[in-house]
Structure formats: structure tokens, C-alpha cells
ZAZA-492943 format. One line per field, with one value per residue (C-alpha): residue in one letter; x, z, y; residue number from 1. Coordinates in Angstrom, 2 decimals. Example, Ala and Ser with C-alpha at 12.3 -4.5 7.8 and 13.67 -1.06 7.14 Angstrom:
2
bagu: c(A, S)
px: c(12.30, 13.67)
pz: c(7.80, 7.14)
py: c(-4.50, -1.06)
zagu: c(1, 2)
//
This chain:
383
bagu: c(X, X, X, X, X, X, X, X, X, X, X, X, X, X, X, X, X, X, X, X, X, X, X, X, X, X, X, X, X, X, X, X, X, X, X, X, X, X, X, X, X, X, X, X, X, X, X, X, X, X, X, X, X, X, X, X, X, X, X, X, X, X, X, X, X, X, X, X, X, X, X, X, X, X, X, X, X, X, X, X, X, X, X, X, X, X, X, X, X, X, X, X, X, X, X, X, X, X, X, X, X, X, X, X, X, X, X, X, X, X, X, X, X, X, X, X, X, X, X, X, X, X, X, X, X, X, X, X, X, X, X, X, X, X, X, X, X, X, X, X, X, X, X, X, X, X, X, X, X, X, X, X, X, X, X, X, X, X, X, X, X, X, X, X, X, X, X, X, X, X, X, X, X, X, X, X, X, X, X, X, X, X, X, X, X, X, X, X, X, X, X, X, X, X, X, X, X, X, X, X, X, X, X, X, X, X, X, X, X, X, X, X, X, X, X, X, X, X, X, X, X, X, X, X, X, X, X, X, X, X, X, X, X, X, X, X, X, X, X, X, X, X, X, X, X, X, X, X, X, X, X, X, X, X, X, X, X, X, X, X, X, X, X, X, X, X, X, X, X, X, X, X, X, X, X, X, X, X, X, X, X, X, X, X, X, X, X, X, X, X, X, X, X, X, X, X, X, X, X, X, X, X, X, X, X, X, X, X, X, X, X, X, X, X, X, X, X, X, X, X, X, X, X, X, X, X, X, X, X, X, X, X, X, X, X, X, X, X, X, X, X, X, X, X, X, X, X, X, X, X, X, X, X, X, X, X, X, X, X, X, X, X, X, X, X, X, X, X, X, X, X, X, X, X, X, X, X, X, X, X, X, X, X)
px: c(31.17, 29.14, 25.27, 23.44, 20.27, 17.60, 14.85, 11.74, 8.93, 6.06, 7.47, 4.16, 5.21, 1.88, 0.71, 2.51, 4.53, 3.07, 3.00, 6.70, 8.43, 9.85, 11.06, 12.62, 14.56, 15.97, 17.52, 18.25, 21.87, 22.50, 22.40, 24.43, 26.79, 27.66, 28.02, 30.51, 28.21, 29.26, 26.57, 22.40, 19.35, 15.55, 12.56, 8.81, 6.27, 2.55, -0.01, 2.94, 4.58, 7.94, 6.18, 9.48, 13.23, 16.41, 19.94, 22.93, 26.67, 28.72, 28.99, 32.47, 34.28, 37.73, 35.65, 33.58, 30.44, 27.62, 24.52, 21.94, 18.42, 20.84, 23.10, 23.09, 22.86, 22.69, 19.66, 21.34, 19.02, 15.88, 16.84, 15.42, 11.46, 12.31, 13.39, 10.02, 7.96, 9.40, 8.71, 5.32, 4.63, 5.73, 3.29, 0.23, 1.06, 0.95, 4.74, 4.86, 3.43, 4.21, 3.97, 6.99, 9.43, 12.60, 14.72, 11.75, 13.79, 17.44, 18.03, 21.61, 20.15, 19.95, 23.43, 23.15, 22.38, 18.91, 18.94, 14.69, 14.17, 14.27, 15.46, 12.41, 9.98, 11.41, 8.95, 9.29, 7.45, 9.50, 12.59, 10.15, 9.55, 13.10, 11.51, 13.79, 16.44, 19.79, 22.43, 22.29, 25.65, 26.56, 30.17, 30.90, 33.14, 32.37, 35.63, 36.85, 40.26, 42.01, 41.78, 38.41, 36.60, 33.75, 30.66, 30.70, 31.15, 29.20, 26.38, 29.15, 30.53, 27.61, 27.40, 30.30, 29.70, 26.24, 27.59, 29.09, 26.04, 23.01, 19.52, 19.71, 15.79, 12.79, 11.78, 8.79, 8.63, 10.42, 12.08, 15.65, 16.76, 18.75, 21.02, 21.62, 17.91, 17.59, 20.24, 17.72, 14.79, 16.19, 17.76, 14.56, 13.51, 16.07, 15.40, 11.97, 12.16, 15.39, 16.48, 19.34, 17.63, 19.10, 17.18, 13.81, 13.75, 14.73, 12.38, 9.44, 10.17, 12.24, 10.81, 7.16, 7.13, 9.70, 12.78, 15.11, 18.29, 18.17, 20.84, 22.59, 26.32, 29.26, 27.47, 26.47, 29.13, 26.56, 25.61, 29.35, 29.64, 26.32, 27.52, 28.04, 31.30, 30.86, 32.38, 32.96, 34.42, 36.97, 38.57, 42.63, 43.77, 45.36, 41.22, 41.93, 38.56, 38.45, 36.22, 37.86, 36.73, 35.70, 35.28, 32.31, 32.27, 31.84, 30.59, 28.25, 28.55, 25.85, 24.50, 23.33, 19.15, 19.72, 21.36, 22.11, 20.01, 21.74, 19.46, 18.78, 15.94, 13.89, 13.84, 13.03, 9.78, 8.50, 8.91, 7.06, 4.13, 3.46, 3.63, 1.58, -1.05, -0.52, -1.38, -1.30, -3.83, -5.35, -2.97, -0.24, -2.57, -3.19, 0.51, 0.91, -1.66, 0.18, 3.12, 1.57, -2.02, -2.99, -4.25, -0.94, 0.75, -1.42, -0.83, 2.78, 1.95, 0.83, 2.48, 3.69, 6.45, 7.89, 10.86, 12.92, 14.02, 14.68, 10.99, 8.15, 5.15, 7.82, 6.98, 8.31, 5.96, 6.92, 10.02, 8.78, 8.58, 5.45, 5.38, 2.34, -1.21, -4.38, -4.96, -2.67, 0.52, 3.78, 5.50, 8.94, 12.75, 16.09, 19.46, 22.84, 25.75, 29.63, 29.59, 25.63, 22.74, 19.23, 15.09, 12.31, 8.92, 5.53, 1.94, -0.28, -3.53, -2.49, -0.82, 2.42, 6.28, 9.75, 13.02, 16.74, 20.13, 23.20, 26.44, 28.56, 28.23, 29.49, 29.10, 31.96, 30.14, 27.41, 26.31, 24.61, 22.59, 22.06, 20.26, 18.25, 17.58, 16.59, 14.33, 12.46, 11.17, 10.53, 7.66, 6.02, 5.61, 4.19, 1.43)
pz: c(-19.20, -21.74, -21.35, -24.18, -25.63, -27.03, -29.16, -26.74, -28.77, -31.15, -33.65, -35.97, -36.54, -36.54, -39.81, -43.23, -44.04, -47.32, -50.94, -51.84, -48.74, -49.37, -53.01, -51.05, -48.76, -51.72, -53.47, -50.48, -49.75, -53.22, -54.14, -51.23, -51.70, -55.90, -54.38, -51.89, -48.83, -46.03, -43.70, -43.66, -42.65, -43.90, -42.24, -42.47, -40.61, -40.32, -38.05, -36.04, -35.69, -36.51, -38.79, -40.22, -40.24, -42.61, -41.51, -44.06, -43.53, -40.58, -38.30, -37.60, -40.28, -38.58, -35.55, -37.34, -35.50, -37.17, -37.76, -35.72, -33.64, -31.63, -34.25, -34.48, -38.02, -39.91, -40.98, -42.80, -44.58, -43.18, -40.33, -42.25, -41.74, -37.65, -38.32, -40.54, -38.01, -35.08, -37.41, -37.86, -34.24, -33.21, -36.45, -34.51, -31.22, -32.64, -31.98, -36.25, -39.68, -42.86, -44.44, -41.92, -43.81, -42.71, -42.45, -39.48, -37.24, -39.30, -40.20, -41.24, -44.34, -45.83, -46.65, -49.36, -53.24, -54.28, -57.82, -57.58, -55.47, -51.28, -49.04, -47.10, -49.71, -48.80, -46.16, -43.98, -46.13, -49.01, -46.85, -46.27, -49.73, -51.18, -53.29, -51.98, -54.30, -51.61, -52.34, -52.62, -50.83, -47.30, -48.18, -51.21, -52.48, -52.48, -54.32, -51.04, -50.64, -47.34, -45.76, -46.71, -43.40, -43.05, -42.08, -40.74, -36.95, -36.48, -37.01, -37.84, -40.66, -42.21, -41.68, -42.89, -46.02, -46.62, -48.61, -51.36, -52.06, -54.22, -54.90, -57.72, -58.90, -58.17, -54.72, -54.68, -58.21, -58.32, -56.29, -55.82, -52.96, -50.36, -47.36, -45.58, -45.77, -42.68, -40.40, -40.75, -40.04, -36.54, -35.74, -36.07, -33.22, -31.23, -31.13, -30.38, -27.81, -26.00, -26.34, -28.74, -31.28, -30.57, -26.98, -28.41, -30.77, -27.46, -25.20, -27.83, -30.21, -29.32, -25.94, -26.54, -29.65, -26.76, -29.91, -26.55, -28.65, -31.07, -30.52, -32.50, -33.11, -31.12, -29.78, -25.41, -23.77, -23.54, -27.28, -28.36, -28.53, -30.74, -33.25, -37.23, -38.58, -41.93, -45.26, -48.29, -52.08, -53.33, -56.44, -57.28, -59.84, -61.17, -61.04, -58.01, -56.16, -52.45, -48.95, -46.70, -43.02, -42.21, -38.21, -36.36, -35.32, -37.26, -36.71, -38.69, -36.91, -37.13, -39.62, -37.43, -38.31, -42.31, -41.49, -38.15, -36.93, -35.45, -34.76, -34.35, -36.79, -33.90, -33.57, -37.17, -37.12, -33.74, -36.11, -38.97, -36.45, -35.53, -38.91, -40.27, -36.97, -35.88, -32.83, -30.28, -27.80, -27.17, -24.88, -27.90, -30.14, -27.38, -27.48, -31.16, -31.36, -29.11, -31.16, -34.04, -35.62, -38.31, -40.02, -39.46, -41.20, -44.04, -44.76, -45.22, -47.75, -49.99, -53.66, -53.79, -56.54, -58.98, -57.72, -60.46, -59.18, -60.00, -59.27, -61.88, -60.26, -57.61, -55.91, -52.82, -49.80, -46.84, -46.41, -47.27, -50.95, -52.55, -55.24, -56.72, -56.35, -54.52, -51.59, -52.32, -52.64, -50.88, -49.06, -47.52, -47.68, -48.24, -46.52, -47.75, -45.31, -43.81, -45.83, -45.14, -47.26, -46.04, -46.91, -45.05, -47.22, -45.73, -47.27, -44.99, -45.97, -45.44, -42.41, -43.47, -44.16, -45.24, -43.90, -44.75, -44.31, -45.41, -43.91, -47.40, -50.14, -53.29, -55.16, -57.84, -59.13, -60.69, -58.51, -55.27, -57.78, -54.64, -53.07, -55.81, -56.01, -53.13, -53.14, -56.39, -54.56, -51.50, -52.99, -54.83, -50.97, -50.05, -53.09)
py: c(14.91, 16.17, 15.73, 14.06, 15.90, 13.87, 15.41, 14.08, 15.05, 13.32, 10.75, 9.59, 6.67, 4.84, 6.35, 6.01, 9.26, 11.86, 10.27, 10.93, 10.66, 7.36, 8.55, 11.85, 9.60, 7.04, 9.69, 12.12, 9.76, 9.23, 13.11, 14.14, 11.41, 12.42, 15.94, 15.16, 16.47, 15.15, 14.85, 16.32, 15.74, 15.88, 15.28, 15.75, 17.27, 16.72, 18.52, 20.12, 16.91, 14.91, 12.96, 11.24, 12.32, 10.87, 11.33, 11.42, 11.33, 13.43, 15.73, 15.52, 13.72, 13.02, 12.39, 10.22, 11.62, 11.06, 13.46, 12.94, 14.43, 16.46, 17.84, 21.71, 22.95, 26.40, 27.78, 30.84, 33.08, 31.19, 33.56, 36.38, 35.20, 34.99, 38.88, 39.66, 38.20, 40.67, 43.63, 41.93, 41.84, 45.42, 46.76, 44.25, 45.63, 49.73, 50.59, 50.66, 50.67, 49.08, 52.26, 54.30, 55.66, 53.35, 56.93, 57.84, 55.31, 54.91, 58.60, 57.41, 55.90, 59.30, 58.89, 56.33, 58.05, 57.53, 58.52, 57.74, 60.27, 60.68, 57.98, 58.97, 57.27, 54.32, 51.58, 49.22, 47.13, 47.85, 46.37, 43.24, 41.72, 43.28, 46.27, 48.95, 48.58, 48.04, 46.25, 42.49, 42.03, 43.65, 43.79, 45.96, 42.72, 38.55, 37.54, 35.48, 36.94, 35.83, 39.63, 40.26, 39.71, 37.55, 39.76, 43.54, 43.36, 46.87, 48.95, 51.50, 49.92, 49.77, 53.60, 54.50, 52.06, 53.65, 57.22, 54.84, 52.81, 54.07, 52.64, 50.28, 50.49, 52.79, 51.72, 49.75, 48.33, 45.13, 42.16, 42.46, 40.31, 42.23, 41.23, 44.30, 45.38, 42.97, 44.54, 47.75, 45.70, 44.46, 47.63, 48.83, 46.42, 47.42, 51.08, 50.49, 47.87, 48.39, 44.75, 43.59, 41.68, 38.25, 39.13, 40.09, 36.27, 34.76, 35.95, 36.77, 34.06, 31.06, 30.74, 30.41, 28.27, 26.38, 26.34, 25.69, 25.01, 27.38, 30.54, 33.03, 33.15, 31.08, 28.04, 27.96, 25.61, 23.29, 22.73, 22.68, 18.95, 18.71, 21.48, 20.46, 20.88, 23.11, 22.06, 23.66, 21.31, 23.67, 23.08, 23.86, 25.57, 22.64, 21.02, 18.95, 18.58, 18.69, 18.84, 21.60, 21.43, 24.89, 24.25, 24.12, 28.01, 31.25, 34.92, 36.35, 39.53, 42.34, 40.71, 37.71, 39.15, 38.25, 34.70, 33.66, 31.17, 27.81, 24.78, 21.11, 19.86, 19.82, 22.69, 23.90, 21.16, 23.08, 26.42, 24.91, 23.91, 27.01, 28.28, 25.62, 26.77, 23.20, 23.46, 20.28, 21.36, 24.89, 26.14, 26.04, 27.31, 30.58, 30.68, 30.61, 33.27, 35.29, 34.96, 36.25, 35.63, 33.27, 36.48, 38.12, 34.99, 35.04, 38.89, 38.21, 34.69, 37.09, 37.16, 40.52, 40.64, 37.91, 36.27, 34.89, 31.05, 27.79, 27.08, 28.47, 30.88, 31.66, 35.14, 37.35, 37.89, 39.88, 37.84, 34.55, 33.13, 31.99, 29.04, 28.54, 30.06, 29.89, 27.35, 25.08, 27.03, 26.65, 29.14, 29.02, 30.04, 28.41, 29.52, 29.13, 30.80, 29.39, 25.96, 25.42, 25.15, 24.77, 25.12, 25.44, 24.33, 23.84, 24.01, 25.41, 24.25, 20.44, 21.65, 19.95, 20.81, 19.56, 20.82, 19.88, 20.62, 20.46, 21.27, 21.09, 23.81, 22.47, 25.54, 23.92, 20.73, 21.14, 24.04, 22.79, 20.25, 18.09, 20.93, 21.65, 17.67, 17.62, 20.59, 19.43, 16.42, 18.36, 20.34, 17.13, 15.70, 19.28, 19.69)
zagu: c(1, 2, 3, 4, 5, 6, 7, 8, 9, 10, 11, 12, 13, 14, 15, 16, 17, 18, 19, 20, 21, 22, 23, 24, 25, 26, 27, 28, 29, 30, 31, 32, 33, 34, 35, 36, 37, 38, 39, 40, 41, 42, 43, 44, 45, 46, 47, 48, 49, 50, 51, 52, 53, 54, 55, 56, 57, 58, 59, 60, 61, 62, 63, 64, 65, 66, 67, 68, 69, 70, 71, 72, 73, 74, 75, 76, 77, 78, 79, 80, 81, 82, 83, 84, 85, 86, 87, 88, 89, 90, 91, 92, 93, 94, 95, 96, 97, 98, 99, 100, 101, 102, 103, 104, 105, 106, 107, 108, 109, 110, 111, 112, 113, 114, 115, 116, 117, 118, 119, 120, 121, 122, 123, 124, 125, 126, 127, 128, 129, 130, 131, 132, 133, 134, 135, 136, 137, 138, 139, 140, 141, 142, 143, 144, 145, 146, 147, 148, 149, 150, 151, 152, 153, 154, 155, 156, 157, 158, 159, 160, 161, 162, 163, 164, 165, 166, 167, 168, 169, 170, 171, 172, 173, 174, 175, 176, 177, 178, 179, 180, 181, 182, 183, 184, 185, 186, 187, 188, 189, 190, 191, 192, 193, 194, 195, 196, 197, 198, 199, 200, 201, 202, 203, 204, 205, 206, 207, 208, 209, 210, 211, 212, 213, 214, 215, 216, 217, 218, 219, 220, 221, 222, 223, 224, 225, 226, 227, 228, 229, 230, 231, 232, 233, 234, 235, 236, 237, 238, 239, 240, 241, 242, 243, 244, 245, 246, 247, 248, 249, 250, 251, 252, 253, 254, 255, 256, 257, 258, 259, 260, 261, 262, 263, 264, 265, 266, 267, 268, 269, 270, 271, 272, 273, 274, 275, 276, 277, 278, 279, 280, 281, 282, 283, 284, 285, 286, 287, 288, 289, 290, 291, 292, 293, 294, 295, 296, 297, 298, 299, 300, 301, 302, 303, 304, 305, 306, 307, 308, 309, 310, 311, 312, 313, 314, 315, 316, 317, 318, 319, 320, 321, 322, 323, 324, 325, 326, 327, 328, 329, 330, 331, 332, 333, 334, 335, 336, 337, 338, 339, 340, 341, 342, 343, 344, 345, 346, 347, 348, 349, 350, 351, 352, 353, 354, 355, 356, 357, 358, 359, 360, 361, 362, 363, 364, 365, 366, 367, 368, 369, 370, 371, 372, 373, 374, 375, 376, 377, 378, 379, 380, 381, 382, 383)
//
């Protein structure tokens, strides 16, 4: 018998949710439903709480389980802020700088051409807000071919990949958003703390912000049941739209630190609290500190390049993007990995955030225009 998890913590429901909730939930179903998602979730957070939460469609569509507070859901590229923050703390604790040349740690990266100049100009902080000029891709190919595997499996690979790859810019001038960079970033971690990465979130990360069902790759026995199927609307070449199931499992391989992250909601509103500083009493908020400081936070909110999106006054931070200006900007991240797509929004002055989910990418129909839907009214809740 399988044990059922229930998410036990704060539901506001005594107060009326944020000016544009209700609107956010009318069309949330709607949206999905005209892009053939087949099952997500949104939900809103206030002062570190579940403030209000909307579930859409399945989990399982031939099981006909439907999503729920215990589903398990991928968080894809949101996964990349969880590394930042790691590099973050090591640089507040004096075991690095911003400024270290990435080759001081990853001498291997002198392989790759640099037609700028030396591989050892480029920072740590350059891999951060994507200024370094790598690849966008970790795989040198994207055209979906049945042998192409999924992810590398290896720090190896990557190795052996790195003598035919060259800078694309001069390192530090411009945004130019980068999955590999992130590998570096956590192998970083791992050189200087001993621990795998997926060990150093776990124990420095996921356990004190107490994120107990979030994990990396193939899901604990115990989570199975609870784990999203991912979909993916495919369309023939005779123009015959349709859903594939996907499964419920995948491997991201090594590079789990760019977009690995698996999680109930519940999980992702405790993350937003303690981004948001919203503490519940002041042994969190000792805890949060601990994690990393406010002032720590605030460093890496900081517009440091444009970043060209579907949002205007969008910029790059050190990993997180920026939308909008002075106090009452938003800062966040959206995922989109294995048949998921996902955001993470919050405003930290008002101490509130919106998160959703979607385990369908329609990437034929209109191009995700759900998402994007979705999104739009997301940050008119948040401002």
C-alpha cells in the first residue's frame, strides 16, 4: 500500500486572494484546455504562505488520476537559481569569488576556442548572468532524432565535447543564455566541498527551507505513485495533432544542476517564502538567514544585462531574471524540460509569488501560448 502525502501546511483562506487571482484562475482551465495540456497547477503565495492553489486536468491520463497537492512536477530550468544560490553561499562563506577565473577550478575548459582572448578571463560571475559566451545547447544537436540521447550522462562527455566548441561573444558583454554554463557552476561545488551536488542542495538547501519532497532525477520509491506523467502534442507529417504520453520518468543526467529539480507545489511555495524573506516566526527567519542573507539575495536581483523576452524591461541577474525596475520589480525564472513547462514569479517587496506548471509542452500550436497566457496574468497579480 502506498502512503498518501498531504501538503499540511498554511492555507489563507480567511483573507481574499491578490487583485487578479480570480481572473488568473478563470482563464488558467480554459488556456490549458485550447492547448491540449493535460493537467497543471497554479497557486499563490502571500507572506510565505499557500495563499490559494488551482488544479487543472491529469496526472495520469489513462489512469485518470487527477493533479493534485501531492503531485510531483518538473521545475526544469528553475533548477538553475537552486545552483546560483550554492555558488552564492560558498563565495559568503570565503571558499570563492565572483571574480575566479572558472579555468582556476575547471582547467579542462581551456580546451574550448576563445577567439576573445584566454579562457582564463572568463568568471564565475560571468557563468552566473550568461555573459560568457558558451553554447546555448549542451548537445552539439536539438533536431530530436531517435539515437540522439537525451542529456550527457558524464562530466567526460562534456570534456571531450569541449575542443569543438568556441566562445560565441566577448566574455562579459552581453546575455546569451547558456545550459552547460551550469554543469561548471556545480562542479565547481563539488570540487570544493567534496559532496556531489545533488548532496550539497539536500543537505544545505532542501533540508532547511524543509522542501522534504523535492529530489533530483528517478523519483524515491516512495514518491513514485505521486509522480506526473509528462506529455508532449506532436504533430504528423500528414498534420494530425496528437498528446504522446512520455512516462513519468526521465534522466537528465549530468546535467541535473541546469534543470533537474522535481517537486510538489508545496514545495516550490516553501522556496518562494524564503525568497520572498517570509519568514513565519524567527526561528525560520535564523534559518533562512543561514541559508543565504537577504543582502546576498538582493545582490543577485540586480539587472545586470538585457534579456531579450516576451516580457518588456526584462533583464538577467545572477541567474534570476528581472522585469521591471526599482522597488516594485519582479524577479523570477521559468523552466521548460521532458514535456514540462514551468515559472516561478514573486515580488519581493509585497512579499508575494505565483508558481505554475504544466506537464504538456505544446511547442506545435501556437507555441506554448497557454504558458505565455498564463504568465501574462501572473505578473498583473504580482505588480
Amino acid at each position: 500500500m502506498v502512503a498518501v502525502l498531504v501538503f499540511t501546511g498554511p492555507l489563507r483562506a480567511a483573507e481574499p486572494p491578490a487583485a487578479g487571482w480570480n481572473a488568473l484562475v478563470s482563464m488558467f482551465d480554459s488556456a490549458l484546455r485550447e492547448d491540449r495540456v493535460v493537467g497543471g497547477s497554479v497557486a499563490l503565495v502571500q507572506d510565505g504562505q499557500l495563499a490559494a492553489r488551482h488544479d487543472y486536468g491529469l496526472a495520469d491520463r489513462v489512469g485518470a488520476r487527477p493533479v493534485d497537492g501531492d503531485t510531483i512536477l518538473h521545475w526544469g530550468s528553475i533548477t538553475k537559481t537552486l545552483t546560483a544560490i550554492t555558488i552564492m553561499q560558498l563565495r559568503d562563506r570565503g571558499r570563492l569569488s565572483l571574480d575566479d577565473a572558472v579555468t582556476r577550478y575547471l582547467p579542462e575548459l581551456r580546451r574550448v576556442h576563445n577567439p576573445y582572448g584566454s579562457m582564463d578571463d572568463i568568471t564565475i560571475r560571468m557563468l552566473l548572468d550568461h555573459s560568457a559566451g558558451f553554447q546555448a545547447m549542451t548537445w552539439p544537436y536539438g533536431d530530436g532524432k531517435p539515437w540522439q540521447p537525451f542529456e550527457p550522462q558524464s562530466w567526460e562527455q562534456l570534456v571531450a565535447m569541449m575542443p569543438y566548441e568556441q566562445i560565441a561573444f566577448e566574455p562579459g558583454s552581453r546575455y546569451a543564455y547558456s545550459n552547460p554554463t551550469w554543469i561548471y557552476l556545480a562542479r565547481i561545488v563539488e570540487i570544493l566541498t567534496g559532496d556531489p551536488w545533488e548532496s550539497y542542495v539536500e543537505k544545505n538547501l532542501f533540508r532547511p527551507l524543509q522542501m522534504r519532497r523535492s529530489f533530483f532525477g528517478f523519483s524515491p520509491y516512495h514518491l513514485q505513485a505521486h509522480r506526473s506523467h509528462r506529455y508532449a502534442v506532436r504533430k504528423s507529417q500528414e498534420g494530425e495533432v496528437s498528446v504522446e504520453d512520455m512516462g513519468t520518468e526521465f534522466d537528465p543526467g549530468i546535467t541535473i544542476p541546469n534543470g533537474g529539480w522535481n517537486a510538489p507545489v508545496a514545495d516550490a511555495v516553501a522556496y518562494v517564502a524564503f525568497l520572498t524573506g517570509a519568514a513565519a516566526n524567527a526561528r525560520q527567519q535564523r534559518m533562512f538567514d543561514t541559508v543565504l542573507s537577504p543582502s546576498t539575495l538582493e545582490q543577485m536581483w540586480r539587472p545586470r544585462f538585457p534579456a531579450p523576452t516576451k516580457v518588456d524591461t526584462a533583464w538577467m541577474g545572477l541567474s534570476f531574471f528581472v522585469i521591471g525596475e526599482g522597488p516594485e520589480r519582479i524577479v523570477g525564472h521559468t523552466g521548460s524540460q521532458g514535456g514540462y513547462t514551468a515559472f516561478i514569479y514573486f515580488n519581493p517587496q509585497k512579499k508575494r509569488g505565483v508558481v505554475a506548471v504544466f506537464n504538456t509542452d505544446n511547442s506545435v500550436e501556437g507555441y506554448r501560448k497557454s504558458f505565455f497566457a498564463v504568465q501574462d496574468h501572473a505578473l498583473r497579480v504580482l505588480k
